[in-house]
N, CA and C of each residue as an Amber inpcrd file, in Angstrom:
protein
   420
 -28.2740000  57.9080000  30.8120000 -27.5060000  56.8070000  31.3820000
 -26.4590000  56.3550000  30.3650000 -25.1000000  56.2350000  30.7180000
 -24.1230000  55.4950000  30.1520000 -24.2310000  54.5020000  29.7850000
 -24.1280000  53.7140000  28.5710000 -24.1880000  52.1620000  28.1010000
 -22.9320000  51.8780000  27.3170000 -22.0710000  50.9820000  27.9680000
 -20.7960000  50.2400000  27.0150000 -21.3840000  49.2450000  25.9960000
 -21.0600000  49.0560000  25.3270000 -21.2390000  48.3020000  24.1270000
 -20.8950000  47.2170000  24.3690000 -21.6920000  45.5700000  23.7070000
 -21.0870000  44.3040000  24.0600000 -20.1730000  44.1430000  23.2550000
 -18.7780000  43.4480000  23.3530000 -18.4780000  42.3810000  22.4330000
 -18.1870000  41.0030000  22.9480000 -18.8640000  39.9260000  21.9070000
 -18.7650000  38.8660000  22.9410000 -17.1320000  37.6490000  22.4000000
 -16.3230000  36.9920000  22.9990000 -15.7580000  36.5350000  22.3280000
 -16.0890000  34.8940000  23.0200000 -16.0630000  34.5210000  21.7300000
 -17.2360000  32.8310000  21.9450000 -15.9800000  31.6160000  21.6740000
 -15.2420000  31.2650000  22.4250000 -14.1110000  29.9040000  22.6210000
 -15.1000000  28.9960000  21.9080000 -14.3830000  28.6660000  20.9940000
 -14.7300000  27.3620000  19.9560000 -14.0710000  25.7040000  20.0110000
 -12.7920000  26.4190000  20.9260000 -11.8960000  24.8170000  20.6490000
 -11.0750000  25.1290000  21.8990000 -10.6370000  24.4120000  22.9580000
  -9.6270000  24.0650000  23.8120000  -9.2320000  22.9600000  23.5590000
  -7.4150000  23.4240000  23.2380000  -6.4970000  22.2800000  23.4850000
  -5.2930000  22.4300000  24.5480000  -4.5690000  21.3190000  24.5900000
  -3.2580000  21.7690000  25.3110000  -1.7960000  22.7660000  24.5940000
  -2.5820000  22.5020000  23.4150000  -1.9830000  24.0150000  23.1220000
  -2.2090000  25.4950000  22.6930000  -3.7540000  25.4180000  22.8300000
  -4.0480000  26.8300000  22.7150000  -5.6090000  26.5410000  22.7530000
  -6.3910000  28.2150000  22.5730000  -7.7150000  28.2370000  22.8610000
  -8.1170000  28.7150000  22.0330000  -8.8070000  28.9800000  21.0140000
  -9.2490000  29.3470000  19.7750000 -10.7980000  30.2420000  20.1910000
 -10.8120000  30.9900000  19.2750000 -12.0900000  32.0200000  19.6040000
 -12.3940000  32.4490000  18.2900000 -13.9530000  33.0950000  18.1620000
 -14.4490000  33.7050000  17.4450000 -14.7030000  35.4170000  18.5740000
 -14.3390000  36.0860000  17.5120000 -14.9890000  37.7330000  18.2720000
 -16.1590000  38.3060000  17.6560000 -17.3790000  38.7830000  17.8290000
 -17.9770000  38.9720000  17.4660000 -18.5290000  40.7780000  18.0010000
 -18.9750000  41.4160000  17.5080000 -19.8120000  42.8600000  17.6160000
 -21.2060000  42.8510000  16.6090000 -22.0830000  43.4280000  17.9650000
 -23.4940000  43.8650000  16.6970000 -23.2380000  41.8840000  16.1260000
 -23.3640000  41.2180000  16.4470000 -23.6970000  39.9330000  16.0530000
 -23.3270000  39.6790000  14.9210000 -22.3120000  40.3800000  14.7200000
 -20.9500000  40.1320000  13.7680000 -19.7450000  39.8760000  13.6710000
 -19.1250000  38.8530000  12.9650000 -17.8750000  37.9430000  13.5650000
 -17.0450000  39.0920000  12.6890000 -16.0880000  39.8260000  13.5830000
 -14.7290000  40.5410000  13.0970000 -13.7490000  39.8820000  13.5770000
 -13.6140000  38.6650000  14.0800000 -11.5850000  38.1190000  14.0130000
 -12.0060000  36.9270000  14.5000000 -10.6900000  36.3330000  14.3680000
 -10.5490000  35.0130000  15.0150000  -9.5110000  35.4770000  16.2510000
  -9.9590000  34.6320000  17.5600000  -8.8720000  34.9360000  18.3050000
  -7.6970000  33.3200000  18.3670000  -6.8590000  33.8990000  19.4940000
  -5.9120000  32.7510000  20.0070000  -5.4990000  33.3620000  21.2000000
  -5.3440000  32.2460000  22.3240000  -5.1570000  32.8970000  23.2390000
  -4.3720000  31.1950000  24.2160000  -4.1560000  31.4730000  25.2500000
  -3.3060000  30.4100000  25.9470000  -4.2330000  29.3890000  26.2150000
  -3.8910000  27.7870000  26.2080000  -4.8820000  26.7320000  26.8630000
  -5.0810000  27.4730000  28.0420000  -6.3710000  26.5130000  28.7400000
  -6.6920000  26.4610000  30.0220000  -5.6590000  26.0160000  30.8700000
  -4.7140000  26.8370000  31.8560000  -4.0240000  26.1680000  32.9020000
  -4.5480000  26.1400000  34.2230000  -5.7670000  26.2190000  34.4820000
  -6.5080000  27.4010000  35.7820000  -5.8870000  28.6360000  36.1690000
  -6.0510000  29.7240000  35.1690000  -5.7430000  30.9070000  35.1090000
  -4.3740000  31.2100000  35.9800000  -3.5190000  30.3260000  35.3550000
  -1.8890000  31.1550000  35.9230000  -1.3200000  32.0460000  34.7970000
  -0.4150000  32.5360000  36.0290000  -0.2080000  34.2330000  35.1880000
   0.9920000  33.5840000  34.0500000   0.6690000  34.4580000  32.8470000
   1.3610000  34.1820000  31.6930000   1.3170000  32.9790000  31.2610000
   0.5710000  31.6220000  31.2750000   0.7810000  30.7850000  30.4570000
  -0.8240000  30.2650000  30.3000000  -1.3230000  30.9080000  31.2600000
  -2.8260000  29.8720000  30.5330000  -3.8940000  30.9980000  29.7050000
  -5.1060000  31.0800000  29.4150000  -6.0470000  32.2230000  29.0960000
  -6.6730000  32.8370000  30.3770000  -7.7150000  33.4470000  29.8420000
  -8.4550000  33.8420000  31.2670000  -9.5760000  33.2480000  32.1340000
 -10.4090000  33.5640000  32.6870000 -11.7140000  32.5220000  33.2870000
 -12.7650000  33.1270000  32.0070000 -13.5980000  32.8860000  32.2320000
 -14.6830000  33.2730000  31.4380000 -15.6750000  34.1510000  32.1840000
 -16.0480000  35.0120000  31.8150000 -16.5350000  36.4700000  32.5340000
 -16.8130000  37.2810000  31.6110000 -17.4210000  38.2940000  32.1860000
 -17.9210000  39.7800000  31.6110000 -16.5180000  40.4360000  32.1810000
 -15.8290000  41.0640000  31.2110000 -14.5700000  42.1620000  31.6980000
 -15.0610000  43.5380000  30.8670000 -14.6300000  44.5110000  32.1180000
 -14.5210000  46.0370000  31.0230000 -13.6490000  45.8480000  30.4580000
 -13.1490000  46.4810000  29.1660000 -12.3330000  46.9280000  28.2710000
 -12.2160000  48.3530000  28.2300000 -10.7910000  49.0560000  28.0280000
 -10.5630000  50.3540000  27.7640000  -9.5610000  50.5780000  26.9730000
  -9.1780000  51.7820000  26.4960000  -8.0390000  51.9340000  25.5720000
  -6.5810000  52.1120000  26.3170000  -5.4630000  51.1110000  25.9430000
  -4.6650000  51.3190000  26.9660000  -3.2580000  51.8280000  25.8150000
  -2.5040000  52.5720000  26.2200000  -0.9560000  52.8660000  25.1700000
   0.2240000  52.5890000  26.4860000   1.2160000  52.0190000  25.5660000
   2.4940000  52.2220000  26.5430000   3.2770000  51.7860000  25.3580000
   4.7290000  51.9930000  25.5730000   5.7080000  51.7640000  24.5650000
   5.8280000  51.1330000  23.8040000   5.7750000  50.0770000  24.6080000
   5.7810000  48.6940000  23.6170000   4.3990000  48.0770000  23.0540000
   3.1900000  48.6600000  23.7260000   1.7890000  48.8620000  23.3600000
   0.9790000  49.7440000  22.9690000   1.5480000  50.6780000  21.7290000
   0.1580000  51.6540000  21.8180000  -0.8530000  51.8870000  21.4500000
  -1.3950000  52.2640000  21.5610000  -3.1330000  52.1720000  20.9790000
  -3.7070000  51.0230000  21.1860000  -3.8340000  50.0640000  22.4120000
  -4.0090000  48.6810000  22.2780000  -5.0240000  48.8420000  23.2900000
  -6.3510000  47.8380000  23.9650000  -6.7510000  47.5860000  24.8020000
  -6.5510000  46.9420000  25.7200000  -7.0090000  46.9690000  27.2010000
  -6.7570000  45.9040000  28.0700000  -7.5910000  45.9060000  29.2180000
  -8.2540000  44.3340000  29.4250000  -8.8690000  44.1720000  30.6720000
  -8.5310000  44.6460000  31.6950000  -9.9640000  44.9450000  32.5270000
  -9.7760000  45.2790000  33.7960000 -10.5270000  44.2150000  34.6850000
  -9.8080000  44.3090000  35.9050000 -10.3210000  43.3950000  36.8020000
 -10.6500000  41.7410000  36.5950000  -9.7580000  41.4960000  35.9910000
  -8.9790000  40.1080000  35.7010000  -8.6960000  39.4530000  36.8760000
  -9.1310000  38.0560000  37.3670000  -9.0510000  37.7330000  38.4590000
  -7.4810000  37.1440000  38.6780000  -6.8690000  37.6140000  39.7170000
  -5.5220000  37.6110000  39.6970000  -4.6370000  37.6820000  38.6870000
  -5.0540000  38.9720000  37.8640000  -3.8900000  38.9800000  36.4060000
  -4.0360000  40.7680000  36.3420000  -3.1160000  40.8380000  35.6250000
  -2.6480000  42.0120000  35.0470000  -2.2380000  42.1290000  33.8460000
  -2.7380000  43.2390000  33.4340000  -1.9040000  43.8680000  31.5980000
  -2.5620000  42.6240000  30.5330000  -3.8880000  41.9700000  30.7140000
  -4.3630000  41.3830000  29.9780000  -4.7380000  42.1470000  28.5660000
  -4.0160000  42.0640000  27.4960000  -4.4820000  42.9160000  26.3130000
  -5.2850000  42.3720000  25.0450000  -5.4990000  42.7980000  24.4760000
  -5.7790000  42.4070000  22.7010000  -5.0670000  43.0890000  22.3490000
  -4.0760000  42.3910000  21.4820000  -3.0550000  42.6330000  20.4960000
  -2.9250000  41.8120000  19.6450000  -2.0050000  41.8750000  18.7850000
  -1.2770000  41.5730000  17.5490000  -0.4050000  40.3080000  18.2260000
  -0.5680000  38.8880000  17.2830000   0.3130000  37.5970000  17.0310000
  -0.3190000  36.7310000  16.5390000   0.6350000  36.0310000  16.3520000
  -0.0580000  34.5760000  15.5050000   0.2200000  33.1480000  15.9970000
   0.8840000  32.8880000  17.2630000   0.7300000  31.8670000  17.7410000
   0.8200000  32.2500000  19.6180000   0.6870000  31.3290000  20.2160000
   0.8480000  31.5410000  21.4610000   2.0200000  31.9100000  21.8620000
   2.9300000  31.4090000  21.3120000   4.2140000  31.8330000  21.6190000
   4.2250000  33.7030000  21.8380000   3.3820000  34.3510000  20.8330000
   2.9810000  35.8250000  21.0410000   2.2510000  36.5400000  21.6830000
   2.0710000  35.5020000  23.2530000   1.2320000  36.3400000  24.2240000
   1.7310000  35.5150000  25.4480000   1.4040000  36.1470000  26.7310000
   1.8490000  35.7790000  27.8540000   0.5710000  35.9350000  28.8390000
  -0.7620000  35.8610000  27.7400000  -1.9280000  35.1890000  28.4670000
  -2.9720000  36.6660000  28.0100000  -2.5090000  37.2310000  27.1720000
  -3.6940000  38.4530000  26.2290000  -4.0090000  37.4210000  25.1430000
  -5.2970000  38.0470000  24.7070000  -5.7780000  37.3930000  23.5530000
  -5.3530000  38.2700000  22.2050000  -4.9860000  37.1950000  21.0140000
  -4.2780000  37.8450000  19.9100000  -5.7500000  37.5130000  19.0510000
  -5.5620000  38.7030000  18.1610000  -6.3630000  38.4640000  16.7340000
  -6.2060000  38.1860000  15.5690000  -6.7140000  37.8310000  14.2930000
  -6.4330000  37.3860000  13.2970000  -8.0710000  37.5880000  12.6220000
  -7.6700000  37.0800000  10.7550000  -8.4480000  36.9260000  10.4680000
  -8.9350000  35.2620000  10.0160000  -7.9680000  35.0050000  10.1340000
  -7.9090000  33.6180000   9.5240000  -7.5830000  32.4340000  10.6480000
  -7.9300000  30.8860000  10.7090000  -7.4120000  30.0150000  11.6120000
  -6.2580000  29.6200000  10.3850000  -5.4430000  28.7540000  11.6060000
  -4.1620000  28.2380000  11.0410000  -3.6840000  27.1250000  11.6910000
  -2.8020000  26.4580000  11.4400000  -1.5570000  26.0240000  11.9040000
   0.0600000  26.1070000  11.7620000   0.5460000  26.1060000  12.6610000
   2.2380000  26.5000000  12.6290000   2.5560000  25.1010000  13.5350000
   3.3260000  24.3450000  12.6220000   3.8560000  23.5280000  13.4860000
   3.2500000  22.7450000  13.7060000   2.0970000  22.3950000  13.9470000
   1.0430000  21.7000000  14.0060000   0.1010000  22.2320000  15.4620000
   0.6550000  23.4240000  15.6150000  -0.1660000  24.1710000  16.7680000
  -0.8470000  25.1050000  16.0290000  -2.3610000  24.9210000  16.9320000
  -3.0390000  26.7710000  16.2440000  -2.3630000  27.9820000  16.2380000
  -2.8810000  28.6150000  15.2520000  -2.0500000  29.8880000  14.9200000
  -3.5160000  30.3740000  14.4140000  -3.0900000  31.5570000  14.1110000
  -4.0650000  33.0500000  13.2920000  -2.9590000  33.3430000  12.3540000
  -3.8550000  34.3610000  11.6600000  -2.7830000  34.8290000  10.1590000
  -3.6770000  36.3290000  10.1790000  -2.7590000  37.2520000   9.6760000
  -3.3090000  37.9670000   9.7140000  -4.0450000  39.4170000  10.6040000
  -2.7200000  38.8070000  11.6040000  -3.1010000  39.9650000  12.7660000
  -2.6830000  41.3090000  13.2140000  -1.6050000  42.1800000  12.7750000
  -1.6380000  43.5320000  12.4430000  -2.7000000  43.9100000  11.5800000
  -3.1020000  43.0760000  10.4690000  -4.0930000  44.0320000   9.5010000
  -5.3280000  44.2190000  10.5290000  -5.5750000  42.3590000  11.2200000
  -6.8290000  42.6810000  11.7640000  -6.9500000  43.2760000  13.1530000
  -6.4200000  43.3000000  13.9500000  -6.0240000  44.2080000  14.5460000
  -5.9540000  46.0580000  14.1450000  -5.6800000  46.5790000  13.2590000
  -5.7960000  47.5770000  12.8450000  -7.1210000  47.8620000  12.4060000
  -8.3850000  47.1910000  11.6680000  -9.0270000  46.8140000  11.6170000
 -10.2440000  47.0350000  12.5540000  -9.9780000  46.3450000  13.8140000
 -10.6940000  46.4900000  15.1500000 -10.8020000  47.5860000  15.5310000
  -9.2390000  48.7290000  15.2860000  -9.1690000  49.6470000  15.7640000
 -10.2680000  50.7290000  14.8390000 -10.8050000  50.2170000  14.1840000
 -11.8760000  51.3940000  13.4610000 -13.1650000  50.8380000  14.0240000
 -12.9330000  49.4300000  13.9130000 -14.8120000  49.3590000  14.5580000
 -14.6470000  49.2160000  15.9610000 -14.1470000  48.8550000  16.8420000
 -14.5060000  48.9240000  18.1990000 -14.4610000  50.0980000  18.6160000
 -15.4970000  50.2270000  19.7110000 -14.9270000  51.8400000  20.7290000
 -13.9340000  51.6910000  21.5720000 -13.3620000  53.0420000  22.1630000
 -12.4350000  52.9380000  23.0380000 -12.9520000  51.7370000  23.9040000
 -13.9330000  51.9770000  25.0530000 -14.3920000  51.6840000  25.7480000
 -15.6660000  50.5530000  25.6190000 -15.8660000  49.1900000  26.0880000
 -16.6810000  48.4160000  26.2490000 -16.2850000  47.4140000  27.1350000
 -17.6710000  46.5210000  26.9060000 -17.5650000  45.0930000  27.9650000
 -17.3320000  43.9320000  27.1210000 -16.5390000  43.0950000  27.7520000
 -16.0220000  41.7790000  26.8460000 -16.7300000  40.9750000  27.4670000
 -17.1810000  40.0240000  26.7800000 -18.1260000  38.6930000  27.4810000
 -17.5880000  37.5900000  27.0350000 -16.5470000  36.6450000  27.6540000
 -16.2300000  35.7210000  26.7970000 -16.8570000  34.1740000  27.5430000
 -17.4110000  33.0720000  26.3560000 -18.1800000  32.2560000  26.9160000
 -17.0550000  30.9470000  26.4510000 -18.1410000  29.8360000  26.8300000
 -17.3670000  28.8170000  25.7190000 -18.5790000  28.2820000  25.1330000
 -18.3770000  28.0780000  23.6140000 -19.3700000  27.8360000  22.9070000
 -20.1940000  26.4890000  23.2280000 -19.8360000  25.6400000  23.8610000
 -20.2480000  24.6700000  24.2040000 -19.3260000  23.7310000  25.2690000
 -20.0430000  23.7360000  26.5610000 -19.6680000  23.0980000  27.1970000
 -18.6410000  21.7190000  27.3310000 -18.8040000  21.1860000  26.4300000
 -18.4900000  19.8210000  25.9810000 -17.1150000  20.0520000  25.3800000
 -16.5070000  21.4090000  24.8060000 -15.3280000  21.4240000  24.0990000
 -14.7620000  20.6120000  24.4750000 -13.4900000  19.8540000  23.2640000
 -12.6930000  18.8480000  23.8510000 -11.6040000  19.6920000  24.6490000
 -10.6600000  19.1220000  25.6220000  -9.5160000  19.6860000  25.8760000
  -8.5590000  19.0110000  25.7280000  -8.5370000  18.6530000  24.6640000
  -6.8390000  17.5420000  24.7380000  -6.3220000  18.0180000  23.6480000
């Protein structure tokens, strides 16, 4: 029998300007994410719902070697890639190794290395589980 591998990514902080994450594998934290506030999942400006998604290896020009969800509820081309503030995604989750601020908005630092990084320990292929670490997060 076939088995995908978990990785879970665990939302630590919602604000109105971004969503902050830990990624974890084998119950080990490899990045920090960033990804769009909660808008109720509109396309390109908010994050995603929270769910179990497959993951696969996806390339295209301006993306290669990158991953991307499947079966995203009303979305498309959801990836993990490379940035450091929201301004660097249009509703994929970016990685880093580090939290930050820019501006006085969250940011990551550090995300081509870690990103490159991922690309040795993750497999092509797995399931993303992303939760929120606690119900109660603030959102303001």
């Amino acid at each position: 029998m076939f088995r995908l591998d978990k990785v879970l990514l665990q939302r630590t902080k919602l604000t109105k300007y971004g969503t902050r994450g830990v990624l974890f594998y084998d119950n080990e934290r490899i990045a920090h994410t960033l990804e769009n506030p909660w808008l109720n999942n509109q396309r390109q400006i908010s994050c995603i719902p929270v769910g179990e998604y497959r993951v696969r290896s996806y390339s295209s020009e301006k993306y290669p070697d990158h991953w991307i969800l499947e079966n995203v509820e009303s979305r498309s081309y959801i990836l993990i890639h490379e940035g450091n503030t929201v301004k660097d995604t249009l509703g994929c989750i970016l990685v880093g190794d580090t939290i930050s601020q820019y501006n006085n908005k969250p940011a990551i630092r550090n995300s081509k290395r870690t990103f490159n990084n991922l690309k040795n320990i993750l497999p092509n292929s797995f399931i993303l589980k992303i939760e929120e670490q606690d119900s109660k997060i603030k959102t303001n």
